[in-house]
N, C-alpha and C positions, 0 to 999 in steps of 0.2 A: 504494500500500500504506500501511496506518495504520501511524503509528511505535508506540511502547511506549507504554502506558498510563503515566498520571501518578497513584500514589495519594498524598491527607495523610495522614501519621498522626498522631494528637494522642493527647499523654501526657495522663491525667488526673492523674497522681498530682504534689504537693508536693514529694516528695523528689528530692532533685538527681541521687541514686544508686539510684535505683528502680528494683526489679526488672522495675514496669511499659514502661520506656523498653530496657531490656536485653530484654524481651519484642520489644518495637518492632523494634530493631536485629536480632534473628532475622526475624522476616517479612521487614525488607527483603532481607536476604539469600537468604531462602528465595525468596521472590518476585521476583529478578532476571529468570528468566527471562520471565516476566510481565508486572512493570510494575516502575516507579524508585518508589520511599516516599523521599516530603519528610516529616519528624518536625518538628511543631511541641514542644517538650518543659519550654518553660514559658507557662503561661495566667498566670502572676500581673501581667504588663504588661498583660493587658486590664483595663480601668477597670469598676467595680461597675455593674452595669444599672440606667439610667434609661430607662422608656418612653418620657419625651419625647427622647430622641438616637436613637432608633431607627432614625427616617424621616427627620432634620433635623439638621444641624448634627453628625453624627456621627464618633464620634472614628477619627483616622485608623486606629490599630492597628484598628480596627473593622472596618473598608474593609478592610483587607489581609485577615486573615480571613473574610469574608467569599466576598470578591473567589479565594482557596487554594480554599477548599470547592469553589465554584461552577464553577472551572477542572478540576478534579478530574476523574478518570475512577470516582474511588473513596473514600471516605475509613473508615481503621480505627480504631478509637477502643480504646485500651487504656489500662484507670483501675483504680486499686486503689476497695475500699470502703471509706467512713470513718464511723462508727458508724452502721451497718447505710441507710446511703444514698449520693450518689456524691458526689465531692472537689467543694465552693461551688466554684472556679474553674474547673471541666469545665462544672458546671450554669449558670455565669455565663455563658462560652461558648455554649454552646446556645442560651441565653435571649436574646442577643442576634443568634441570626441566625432566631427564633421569626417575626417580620414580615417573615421574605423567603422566597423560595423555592427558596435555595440546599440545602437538604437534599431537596427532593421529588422522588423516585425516584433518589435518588442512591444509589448501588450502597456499604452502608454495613456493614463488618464491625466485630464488638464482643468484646472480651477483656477477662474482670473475673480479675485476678489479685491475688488477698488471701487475708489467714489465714483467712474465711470466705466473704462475697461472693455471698453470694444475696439478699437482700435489694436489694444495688445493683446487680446484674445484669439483676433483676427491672424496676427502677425503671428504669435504662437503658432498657435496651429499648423500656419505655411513652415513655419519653421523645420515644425516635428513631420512633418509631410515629406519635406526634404532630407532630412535624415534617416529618412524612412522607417519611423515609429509607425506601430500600427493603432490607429485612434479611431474611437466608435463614438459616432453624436451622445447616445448617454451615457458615454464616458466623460464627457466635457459639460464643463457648469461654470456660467458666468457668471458671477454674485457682481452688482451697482451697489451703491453707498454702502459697501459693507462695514463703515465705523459705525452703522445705528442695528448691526443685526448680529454683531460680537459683543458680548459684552467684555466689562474690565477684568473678569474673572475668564474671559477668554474661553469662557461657553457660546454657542449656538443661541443667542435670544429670540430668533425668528422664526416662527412654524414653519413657516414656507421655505425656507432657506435648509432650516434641517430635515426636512423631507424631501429636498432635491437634493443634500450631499448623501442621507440615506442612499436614494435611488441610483446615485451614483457610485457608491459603494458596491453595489446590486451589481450593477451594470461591468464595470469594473471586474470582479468577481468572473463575470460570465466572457468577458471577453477575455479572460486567463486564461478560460477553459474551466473553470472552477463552478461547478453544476450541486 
């Protein structure tokens, strides 16, 4: 019998106290039954993209992320938007695993929760398309003004909101393969 799924989840967002990471911590617990979420929930240790370390000479934190994805049963990615694009150190992230082929058809859910967030949701998306993640519409959830539907204690305050990361948990789940 296979054990429990292993998913990464990577913060996009900057802030130490983001709503996006308190998003994070709901799936994992929604998702026990499912699979374990490792939350990677700071990017700014990965060093700026150079294409010549890409393939040679590569920095270790580099390895190790990479190395997370690739082990992966799953990986969810929830980022705030930061002027109508997604956080430099989400897209530096990415950028560096662009020359492997740790994303391709990797079972990849996405949550943009920001005061707006269509613009980087959009962009996402293209992203992970490119890199050839494999993304399923109810794997992806947009959360708008998400500072009124987290609260301080970094709970879910919104019905509706927790019943669309629920459902995306679900969904998630199913696009594993996880029945």
């Amino acid at each position: 019998m296979r054990g429990k799924l292993k998913v990464l989840g990577i913060n996009g967002s900057a802030s130490q106290s983001s709503s996006n990471l308190a998003i994070l911590h709901a799936v994992a617990k929604l998702g026990k039954p499912h699979f374990d979420l490792e939350i990677i929930d700071d990017l700014s240790k990965l060093p700026h993209f150079r294409t010549e370390l890409t393939d040679d000479n590569i920095p270790e934190e580099l390895i190790k992320l990479r190395n997370q994805i690739e082990v992966a049963d799953g990986v969810i990615v929830c980022t705030p938007e930061y002027v109508f694009s997604i956080p430099s150190r989400l897209k530096n992230a990415i950028e560096w695993c662009v020359s492997t082929t740790v994303f391709s058809d990797k079972p990849t859910g996405l949550i943009t929760a920001s005061a707006q967030g269509e613009k980087g949701h959009e962009e996402l998306k293209l992203i992970l398309q490119t890199v050839q993640a494999s993304l399923a519409e109810d794997a992806t959830l947009l959360i708008s003004g998400v500072r009124g539907k987290v609260n301080k204690n970094g709970d879910i305050a919104d019905h509706e909101i927790a019943t669309a990361v629920k459902k995306l948990v679900e969904a998630f789940a199913e696009l594993m393969g996880e029945k």
